[in-house]
ROLUM-758986 format. One record per residue: residue number from 1; x, y negated, z of N, C-alpha, C, O in turn. Coordinates in steps of 0.02 Angstrom, whole numbers. Last residue first. Layout:
<recs>
REC   nufi    neast   nnorth      nup   caeast   canorth     caup    ceast   cnorth      cup    oeast   onorth      oup
REC    NUM        X        Y        Z        X         Y        Z        X        Y        Z        X        Y        Z
...
</recs>
This chain:
<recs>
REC   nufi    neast   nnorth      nup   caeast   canorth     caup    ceast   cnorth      cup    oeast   onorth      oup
REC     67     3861    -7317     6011     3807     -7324     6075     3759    -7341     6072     3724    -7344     6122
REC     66     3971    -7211     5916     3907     -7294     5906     3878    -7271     5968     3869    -7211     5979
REC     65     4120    -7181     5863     4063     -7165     5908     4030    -7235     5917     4053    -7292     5922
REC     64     4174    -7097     5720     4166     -7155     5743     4095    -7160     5803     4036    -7146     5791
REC     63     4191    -6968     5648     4255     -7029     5642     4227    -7091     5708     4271    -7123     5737
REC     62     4050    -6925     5628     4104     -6870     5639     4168    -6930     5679     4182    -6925     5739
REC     61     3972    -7019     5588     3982     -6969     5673     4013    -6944     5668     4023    -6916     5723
REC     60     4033    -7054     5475     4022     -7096     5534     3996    -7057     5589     4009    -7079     5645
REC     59     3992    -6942     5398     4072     -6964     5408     4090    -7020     5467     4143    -7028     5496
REC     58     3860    -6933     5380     3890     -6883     5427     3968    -6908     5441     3998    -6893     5493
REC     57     3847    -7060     5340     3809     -7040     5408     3845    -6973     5437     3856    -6960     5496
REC     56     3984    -7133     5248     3916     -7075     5242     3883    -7060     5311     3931    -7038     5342
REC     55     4032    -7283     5225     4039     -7206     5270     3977    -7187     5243     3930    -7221     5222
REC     54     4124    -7418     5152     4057     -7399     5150     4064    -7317     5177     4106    -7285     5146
REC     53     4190    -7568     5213     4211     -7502     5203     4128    -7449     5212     4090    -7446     5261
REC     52     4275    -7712     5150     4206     -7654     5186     4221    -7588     5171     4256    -7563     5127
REC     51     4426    -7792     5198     4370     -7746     5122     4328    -7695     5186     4342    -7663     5236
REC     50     4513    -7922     5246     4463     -7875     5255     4435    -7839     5198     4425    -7872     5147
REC     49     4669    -8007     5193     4580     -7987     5178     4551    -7932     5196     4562    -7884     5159
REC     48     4786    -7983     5188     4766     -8001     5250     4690    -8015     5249     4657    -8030     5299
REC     47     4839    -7951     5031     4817     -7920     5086     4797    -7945     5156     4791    -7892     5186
REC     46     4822    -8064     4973     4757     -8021     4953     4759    -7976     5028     4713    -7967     5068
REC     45     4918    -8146     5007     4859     -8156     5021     4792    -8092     5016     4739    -8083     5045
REC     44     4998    -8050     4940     5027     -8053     4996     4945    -8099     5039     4925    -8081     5094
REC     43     4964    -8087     4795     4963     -8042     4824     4981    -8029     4910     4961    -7973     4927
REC     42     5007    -8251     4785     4904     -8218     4771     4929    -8115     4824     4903    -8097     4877
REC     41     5127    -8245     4795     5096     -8260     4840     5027    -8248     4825     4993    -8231     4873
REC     40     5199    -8073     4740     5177     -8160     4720     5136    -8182     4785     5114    -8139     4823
REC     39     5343    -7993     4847     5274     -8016     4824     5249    -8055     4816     5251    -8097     4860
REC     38     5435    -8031     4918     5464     -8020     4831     5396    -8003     4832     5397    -7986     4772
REC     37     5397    -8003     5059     5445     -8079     5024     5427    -8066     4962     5385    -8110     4947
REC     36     5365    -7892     5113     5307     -7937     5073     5328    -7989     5057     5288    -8031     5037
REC     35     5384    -7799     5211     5413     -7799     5146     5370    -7861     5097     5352    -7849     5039
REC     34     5231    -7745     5292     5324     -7792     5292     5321    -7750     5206     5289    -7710     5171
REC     33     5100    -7701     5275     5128     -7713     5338     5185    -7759     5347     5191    -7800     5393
REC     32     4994    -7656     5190     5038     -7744     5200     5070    -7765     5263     5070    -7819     5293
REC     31     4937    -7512     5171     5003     -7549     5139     5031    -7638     5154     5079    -7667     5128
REC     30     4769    -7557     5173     4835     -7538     5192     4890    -7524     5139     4883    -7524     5078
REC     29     4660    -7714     5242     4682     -7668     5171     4749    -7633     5186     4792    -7669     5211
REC     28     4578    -7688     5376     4604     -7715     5346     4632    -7665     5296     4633    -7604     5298
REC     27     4392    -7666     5394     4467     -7623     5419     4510    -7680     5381     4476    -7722     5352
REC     26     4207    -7653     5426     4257     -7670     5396     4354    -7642     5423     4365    -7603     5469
REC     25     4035    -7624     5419     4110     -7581     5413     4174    -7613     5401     4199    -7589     5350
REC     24     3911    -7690     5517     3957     -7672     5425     4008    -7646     5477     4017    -7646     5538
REC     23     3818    -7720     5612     3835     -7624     5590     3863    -7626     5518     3851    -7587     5472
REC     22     3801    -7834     5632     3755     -7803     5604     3771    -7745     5584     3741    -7718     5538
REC     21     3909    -7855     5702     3839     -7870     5732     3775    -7795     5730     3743    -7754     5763
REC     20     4037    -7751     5642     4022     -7807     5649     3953    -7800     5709     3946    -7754     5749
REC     19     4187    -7633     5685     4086     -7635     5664     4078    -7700     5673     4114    -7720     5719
REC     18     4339    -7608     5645     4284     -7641     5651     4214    -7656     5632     4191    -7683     5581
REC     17     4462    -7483     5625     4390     -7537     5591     4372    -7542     5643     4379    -7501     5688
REC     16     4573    -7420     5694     4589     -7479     5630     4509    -7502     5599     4505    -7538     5549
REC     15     4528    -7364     5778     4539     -7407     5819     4557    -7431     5736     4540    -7490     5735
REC     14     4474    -7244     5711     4431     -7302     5757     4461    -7345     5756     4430    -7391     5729
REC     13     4589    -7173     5681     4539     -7189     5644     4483    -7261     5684     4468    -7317     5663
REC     12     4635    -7131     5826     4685     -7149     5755     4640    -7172     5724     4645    -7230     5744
REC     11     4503    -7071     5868     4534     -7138     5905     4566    -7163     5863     4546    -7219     5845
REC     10     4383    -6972     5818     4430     -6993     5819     4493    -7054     5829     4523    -7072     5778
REC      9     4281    -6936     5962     4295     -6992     5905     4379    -6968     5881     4424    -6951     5920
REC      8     4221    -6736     5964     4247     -6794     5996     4275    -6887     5925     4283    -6884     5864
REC      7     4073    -6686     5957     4135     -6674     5921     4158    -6758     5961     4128    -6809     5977
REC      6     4005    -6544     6046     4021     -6599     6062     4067    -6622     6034     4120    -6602     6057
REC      5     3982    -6386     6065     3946     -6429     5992     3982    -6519     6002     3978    -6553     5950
REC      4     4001    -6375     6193     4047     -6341     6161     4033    -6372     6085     4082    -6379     6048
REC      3     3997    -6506     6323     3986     -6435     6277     4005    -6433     6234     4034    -6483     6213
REC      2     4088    -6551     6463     4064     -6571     6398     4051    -6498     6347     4089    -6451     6339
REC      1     4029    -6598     6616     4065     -6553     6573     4041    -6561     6501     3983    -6576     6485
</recs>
């Protein structure tokens, strides 16, 4: 049974980053889903780049469950 102080992951949130090895943060950049013809090609590259993503200790237990 789970107690009552027990904050659960948020899953919507989880499941778009990735923890590496070494415990970085990363997600992909948002907004580059479609629509991306009539964008220069440097931009349409930019998005399929990873960016780190830096959490606070409390924002990472709250958002994200580590074992």
């Amino acid at each position: 049974m789970i107690s009552q102080n027990h904050m659960k992951t948020n899953k919507a949130f989880a499941k778009r980053l990735k923890i590496s090895r070494n415990g970085k943060i990363t997600s992909r950049k948002p907004g580059q889903n479609h629509f991306n013809a009539k964008e220069a090609r440097n931009t349409q590259m930019a998005g399929n780049r990873t960016q780190k993503i830096t959490l606070t200790s409390k924002v990472k237990q709250r958002y994200i469950k580590f074992k």
